[in-house]
C-alpha positions in Angstrom: 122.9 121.2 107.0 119.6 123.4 107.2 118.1 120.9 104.6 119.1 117.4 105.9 117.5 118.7 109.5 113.9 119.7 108.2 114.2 116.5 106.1 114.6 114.4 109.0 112.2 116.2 111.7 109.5 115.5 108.5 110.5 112.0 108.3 110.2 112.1 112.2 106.5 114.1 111.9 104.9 112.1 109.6 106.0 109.0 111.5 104.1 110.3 114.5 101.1 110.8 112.3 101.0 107.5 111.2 101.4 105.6 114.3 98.8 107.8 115.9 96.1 107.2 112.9 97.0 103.3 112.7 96.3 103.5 116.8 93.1 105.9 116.9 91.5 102.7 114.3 91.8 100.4 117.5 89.1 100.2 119.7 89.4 100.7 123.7 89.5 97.1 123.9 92.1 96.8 121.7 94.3 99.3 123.0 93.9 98.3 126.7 95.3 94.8 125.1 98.4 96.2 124.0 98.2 98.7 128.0 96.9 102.3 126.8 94.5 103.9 127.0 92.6 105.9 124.5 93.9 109.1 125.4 97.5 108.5 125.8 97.7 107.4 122.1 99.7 110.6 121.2 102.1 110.3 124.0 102.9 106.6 123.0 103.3 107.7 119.3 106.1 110.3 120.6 107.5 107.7 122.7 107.1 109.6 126.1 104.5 106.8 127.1 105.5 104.4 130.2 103.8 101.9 132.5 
């Protein structure tokens, strides 16, 4: 249904927004401890990010 698809890709948005807000708080340091790099932040939020 219409309804349960919107509710999910929101579920699935705001997710992204979240794991890309907790990551931009990190700094460089940080995020090259856990391997990325500052500006691949939103590609490892949508989960297209590989090394």
């Amino acid at each position: 249904m219409i309804v349960n698809r919107i509710n999910s890709d929101f579920r699935r948005w705001r997710a992204y927004r979240k794991t890309v807000t907790e990551l931009s708080k990190l700094s460089a340091r940080q995020l090259e401890d856990i391997g990325i790099a500052p500006y691949e932040i939103e590609d490892a939020a949508r989960g297209r990010f590989r090394r």
